[in-house]
C-alpha positions as CSV (number, residue, x, y, z in Angstrom):
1,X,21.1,22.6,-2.7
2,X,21.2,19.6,-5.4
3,X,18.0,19.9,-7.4
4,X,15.6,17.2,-7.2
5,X,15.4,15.0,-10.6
6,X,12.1,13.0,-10.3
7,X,12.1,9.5,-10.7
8,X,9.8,9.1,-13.6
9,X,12.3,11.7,-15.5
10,X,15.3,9.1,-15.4
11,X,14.2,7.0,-18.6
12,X,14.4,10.1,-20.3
13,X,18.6,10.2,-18.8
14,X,19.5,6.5,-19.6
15,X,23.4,6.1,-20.3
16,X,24.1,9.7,-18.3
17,X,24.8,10.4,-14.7
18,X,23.3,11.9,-12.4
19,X,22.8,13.6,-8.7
20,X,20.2,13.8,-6.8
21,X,18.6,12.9,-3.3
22,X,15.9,9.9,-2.9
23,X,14.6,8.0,0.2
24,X,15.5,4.2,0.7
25,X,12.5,2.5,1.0
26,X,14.3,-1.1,1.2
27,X,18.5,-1.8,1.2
28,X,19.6,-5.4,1.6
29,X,23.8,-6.8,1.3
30,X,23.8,-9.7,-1.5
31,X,26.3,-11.2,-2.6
32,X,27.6,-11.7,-6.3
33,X,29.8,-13.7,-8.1
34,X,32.5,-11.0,-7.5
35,X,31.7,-10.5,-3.9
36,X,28.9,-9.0,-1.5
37,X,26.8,-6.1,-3.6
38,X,24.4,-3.6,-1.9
39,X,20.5,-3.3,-3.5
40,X,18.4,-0.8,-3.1
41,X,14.9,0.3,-3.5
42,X,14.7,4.5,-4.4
43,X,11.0,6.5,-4.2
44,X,10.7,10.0,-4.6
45,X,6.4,11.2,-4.7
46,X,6.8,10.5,-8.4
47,X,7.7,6.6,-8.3
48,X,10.5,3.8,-7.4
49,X,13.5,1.9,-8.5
50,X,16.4,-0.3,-7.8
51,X,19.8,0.8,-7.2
52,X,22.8,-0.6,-7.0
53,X,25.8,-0.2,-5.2
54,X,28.9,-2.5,-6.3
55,X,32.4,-1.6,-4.3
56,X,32.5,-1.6,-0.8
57,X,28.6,-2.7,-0.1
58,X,28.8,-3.7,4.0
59,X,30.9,-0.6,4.1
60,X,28.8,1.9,2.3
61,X,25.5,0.0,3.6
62,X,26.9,1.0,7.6
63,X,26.6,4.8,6.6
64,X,22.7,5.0,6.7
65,X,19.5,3.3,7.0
66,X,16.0,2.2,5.7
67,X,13.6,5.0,5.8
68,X,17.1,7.9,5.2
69,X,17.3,10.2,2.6
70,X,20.6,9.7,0.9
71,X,22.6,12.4,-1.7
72,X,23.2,9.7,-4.7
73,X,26.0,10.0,-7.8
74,X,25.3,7.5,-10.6
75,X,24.8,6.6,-13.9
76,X,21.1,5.6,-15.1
77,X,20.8,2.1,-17.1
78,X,18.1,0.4,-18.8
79,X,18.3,-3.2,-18.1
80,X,15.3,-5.6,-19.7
81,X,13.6,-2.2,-19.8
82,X,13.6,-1.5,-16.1
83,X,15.3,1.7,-15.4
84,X,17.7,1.1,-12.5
85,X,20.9,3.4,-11.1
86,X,24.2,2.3,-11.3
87,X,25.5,4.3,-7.8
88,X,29.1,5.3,-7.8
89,X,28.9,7.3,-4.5
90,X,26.0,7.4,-1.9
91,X,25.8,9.4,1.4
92,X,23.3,10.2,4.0
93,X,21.6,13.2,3.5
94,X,20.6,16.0,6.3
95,X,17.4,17.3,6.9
96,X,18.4,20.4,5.7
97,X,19.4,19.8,2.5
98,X,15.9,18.3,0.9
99,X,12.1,18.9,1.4
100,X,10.8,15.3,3.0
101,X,7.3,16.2,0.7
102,X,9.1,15.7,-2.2
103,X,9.9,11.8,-1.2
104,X,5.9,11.3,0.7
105,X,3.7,9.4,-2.2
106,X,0.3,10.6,-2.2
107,X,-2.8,9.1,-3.9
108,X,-3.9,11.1,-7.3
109,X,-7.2,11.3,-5.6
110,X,-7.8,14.5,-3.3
111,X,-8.0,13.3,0.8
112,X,-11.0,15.6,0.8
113,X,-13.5,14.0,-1.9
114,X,-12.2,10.2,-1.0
115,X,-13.1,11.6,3.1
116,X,-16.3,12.3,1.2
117,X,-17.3,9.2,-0.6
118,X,-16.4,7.2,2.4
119,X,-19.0,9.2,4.8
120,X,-21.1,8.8,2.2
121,X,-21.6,5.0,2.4
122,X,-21.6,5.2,6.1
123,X,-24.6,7.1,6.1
124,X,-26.4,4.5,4.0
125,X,-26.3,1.7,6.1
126,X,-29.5,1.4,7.3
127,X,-29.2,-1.4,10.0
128,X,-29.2,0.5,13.3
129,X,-26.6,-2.0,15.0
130,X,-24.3,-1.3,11.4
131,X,-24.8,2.3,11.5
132,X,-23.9,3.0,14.9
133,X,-20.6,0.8,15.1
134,X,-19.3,2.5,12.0
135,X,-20.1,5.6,12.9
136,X,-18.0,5.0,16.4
137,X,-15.4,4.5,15.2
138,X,-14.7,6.6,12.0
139,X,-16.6,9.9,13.9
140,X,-13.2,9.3,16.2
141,X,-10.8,12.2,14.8
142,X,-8.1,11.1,15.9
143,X,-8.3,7.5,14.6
144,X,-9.9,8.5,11.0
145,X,-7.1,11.2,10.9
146,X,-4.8,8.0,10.6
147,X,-7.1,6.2,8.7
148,X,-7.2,8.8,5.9
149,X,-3.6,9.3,6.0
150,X,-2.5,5.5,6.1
151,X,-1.0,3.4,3.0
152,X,-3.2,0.1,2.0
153,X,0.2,-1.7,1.4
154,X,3.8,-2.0,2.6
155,X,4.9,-2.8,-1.6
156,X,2.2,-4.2,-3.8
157,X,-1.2,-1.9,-3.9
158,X,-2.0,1.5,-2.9
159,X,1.5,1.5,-1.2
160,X,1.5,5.8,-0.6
161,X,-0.8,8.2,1.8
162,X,-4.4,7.8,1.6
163,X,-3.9,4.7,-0.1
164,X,-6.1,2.6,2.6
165,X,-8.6,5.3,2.2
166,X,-8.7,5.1,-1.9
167,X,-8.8,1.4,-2.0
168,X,-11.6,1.3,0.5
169,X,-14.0,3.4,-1.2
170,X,-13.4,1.2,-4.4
171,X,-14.1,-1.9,-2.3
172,X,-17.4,-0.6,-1.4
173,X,-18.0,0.9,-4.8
174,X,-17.6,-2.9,-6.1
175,X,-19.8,-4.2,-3.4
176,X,-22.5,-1.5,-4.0
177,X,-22.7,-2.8,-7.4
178,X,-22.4,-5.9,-6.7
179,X,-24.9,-6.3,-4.5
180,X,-27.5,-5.8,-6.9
181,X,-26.7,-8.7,-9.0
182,X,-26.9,-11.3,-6.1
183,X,-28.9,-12.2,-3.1
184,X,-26.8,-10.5,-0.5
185,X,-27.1,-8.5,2.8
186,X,-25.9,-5.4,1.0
187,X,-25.5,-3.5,4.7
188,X,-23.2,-5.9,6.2
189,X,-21.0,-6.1,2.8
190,X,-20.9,-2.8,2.6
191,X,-20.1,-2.4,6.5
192,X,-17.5,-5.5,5.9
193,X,-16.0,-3.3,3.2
194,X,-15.9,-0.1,4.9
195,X,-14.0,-2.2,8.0
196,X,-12.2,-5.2,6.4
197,X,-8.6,-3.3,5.8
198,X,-8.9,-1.1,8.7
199,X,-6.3,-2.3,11.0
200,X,-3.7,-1.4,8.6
201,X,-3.7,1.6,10.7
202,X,-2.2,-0.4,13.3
203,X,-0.1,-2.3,10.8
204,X,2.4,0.3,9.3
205,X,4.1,2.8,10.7
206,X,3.9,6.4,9.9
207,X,7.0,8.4,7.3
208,X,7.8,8.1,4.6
209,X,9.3,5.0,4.4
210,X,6.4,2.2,5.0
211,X,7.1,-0.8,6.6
212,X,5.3,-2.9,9.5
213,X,4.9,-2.0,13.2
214,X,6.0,-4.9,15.8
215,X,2.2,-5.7,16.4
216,X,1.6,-5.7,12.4
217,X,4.4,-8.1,11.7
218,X,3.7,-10.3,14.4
219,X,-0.2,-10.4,14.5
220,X,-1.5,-8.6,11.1
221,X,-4.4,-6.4,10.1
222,X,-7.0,-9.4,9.5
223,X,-7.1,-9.8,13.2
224,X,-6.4,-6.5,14.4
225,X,-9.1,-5.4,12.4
226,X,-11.2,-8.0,14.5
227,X,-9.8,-7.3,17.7
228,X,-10.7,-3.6,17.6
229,X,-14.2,-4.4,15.7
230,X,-15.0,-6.4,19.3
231,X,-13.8,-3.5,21.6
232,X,-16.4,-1.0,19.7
233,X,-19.0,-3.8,19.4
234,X,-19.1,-3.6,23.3
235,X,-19.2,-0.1,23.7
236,X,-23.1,-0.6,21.8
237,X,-25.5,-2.0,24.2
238,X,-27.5,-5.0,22.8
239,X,-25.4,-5.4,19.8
240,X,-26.7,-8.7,18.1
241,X,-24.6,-11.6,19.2
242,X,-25.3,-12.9,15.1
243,X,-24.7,-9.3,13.8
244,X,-21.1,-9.3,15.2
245,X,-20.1,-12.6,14.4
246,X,-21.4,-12.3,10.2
247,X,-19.0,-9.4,10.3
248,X,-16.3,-10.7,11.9
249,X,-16.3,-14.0,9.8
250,X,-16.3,-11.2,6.7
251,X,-12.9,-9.9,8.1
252,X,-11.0,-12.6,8.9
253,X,-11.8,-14.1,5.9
254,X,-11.7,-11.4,3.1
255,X,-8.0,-12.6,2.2
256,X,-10.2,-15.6,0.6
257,X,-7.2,-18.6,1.3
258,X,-5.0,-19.9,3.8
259,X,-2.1,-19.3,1.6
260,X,-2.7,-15.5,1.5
261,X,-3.1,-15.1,5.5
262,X,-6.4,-15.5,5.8
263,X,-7.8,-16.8,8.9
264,X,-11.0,-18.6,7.7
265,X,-12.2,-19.2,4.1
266,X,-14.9,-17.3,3.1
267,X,-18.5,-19.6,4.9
268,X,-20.9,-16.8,3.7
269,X,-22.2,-15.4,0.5
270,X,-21.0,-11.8,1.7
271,X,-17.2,-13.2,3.0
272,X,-17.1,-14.5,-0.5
273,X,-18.5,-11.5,-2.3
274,X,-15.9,-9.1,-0.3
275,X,-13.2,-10.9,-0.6
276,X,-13.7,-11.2,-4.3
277,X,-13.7,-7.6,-4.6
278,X,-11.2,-6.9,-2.5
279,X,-8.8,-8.4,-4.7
280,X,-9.9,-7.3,-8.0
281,X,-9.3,-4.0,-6.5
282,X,-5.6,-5.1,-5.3
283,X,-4.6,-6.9,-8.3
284,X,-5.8,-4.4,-10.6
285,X,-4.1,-1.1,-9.3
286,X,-1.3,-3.0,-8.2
287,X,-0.8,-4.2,-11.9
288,X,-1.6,-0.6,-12.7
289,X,1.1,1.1,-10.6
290,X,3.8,-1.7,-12.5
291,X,2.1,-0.9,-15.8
292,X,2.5,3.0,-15.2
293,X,6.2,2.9,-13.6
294,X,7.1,0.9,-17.2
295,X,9.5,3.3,-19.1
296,X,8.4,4.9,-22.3
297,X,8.4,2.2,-25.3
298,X,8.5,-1.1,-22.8
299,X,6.9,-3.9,-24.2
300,X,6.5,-5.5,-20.8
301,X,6.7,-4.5,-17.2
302,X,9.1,-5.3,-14.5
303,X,8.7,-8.9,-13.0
304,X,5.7,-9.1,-10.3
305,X,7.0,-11.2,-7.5
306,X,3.9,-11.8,-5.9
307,X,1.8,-12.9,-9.2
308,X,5.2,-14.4,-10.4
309,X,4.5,-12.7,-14.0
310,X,5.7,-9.9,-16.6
311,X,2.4,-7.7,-18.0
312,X,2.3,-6.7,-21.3
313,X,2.0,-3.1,-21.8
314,X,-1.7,-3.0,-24.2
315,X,-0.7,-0.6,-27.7
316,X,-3.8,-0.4,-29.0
């Protein structure tokens, strides 16, 4: 068996060749100025990167998929100080010649303390109509079993297991702290924080390889989320009619603008609040995870599509 080099130990290879297995997490045909050229995203647990394939790209691109582990031969470059693999030869790999764990990127933070802190803001809400929703539907097993093990992001944030998990529990840190500096109902932030991503359970598939379910692509975890907030509503006797739809307005609006898929803008104090921090949660650890994935002595990180930006690495 080929033994595993790690992602984050290729800048310490540049100019060398090397083999070793990795999962594709995206491949797409381009073409070039000397004909059609195969990218490719890599991941191992220990990080990404691109890959290129030059000869033969519809050819080579027929012999496997998106979500495969492939057996790669190539050399490692540094290009703008991005470390990226230059493949010579690429293969699909089988099952029996890697350990899937080794390609499954897990949060830093144990599944058992984040499990932890989330219960623990659950039992804190003190509105009875609050309480008992959230307690429906987390005390399910089976659906905070996926919950736990789901990512918060297909590319950008908390894109690995327990991700959603992780990022929620800041959220509601942020709002917990938040909530003593302005006039809000810290229960329903709190209970808008502990629900707002929560459909991403519905939104990405399980493996290794994330990418969206059919109902996730076409209908998204905004209203997912509400969708399956309104089936446990109903299963509550006498749930406030006013309770409901302050929390539902929270959800559906916690992307804070039309332009980011949000439904409504944020009407209330506490849609506003959330949504806020939300995405300094997001932006933050997603410019983390670039800032961390920057090989050793980069000045700057790799381009962030979604910001449409570089970071400066701080050397201080």
């Amino acid at each position: 068996m080929t033994e595993h080099i790690n992602i984050s130990d290729l800048q310490e290879l540049i100019g060398k060749e090397v083999i070793s297995f990795y999962l594709v997490a995206e491949m797409e045909v381009r073409d070039g100025k000397s004909g059609p050229f195969l990218r490719l995203r890599l991941q191992d647990r220990s990080g990404s990167l691109t890959g290129y394939v030059w000869k033969d790209a519809k050819k080579v691109a027929e012999g496997f998929s998106q979500g495969d582990v492939v057996k790669v031969k190539a050399v490692v470059n540094l290009y703008k100080e991005q470390v990226q693999l230059n493949v010579s030869q690429i293969r699909f790999a089988d099952h029996s010649e890697y350990e899937i764990e080794q390609f499954i990127a897990r949060s830093k933070k144990s599944p058992e303390i984040l499990a932890e802190q989330f219960f623990a803001f659950v039992d804190k809400i003190e509105n009875p109509w609050l309480s008992k929703l959230l307690k429906n539907i987390f005390e399910d097993k089976v659906f905070f079993d996926r919950f736990l093990n789901a990512p918060a992001a297909k590319s950008w944030h908390h894109n690995y297991m327990h991700g959603l998990i992780e990022h929620t529990v800041s959220v509601a840190r942020i709002c917990d702290f938040v909530s003593e500096l302005y006039p809000v109902n810290r229960d329903l932030l709190i209970t808008g924080a502990l629900l707002h991503d929560m459909g991403k359970v519905f939104e990405y598939s399980g493996g290794p390889s994330i990418d969206f379910t059919e109902i996730g692509r076409l209908v998204g975890h905004l209203s997912l989320s509400d969708q399956y907030i309104c089936e446990q509503s109903r299963m509550i006797p006498g749930f406030p009619d006013e309770v409901l739809l302050n929390l539902r307005h929270m959800i559906l609006a916690h992307h804070g603008e039309y332009e980011k898929a949000s439904v409504r803008l944020p009407q209330t104090l506490e849609a506003l609040v959330l949504h806020l921090c939300d995405n300094l949660d997001a932006q933050s650890v997603g410019v983390a995870q670039l800032l961390e994935a920057a090989p050793e002595g980069a000045v700057w990180s790799e381009f962030d599509k979604l910001n449409n930006r570089y970071y400066h690495l701080t050397r201080i």
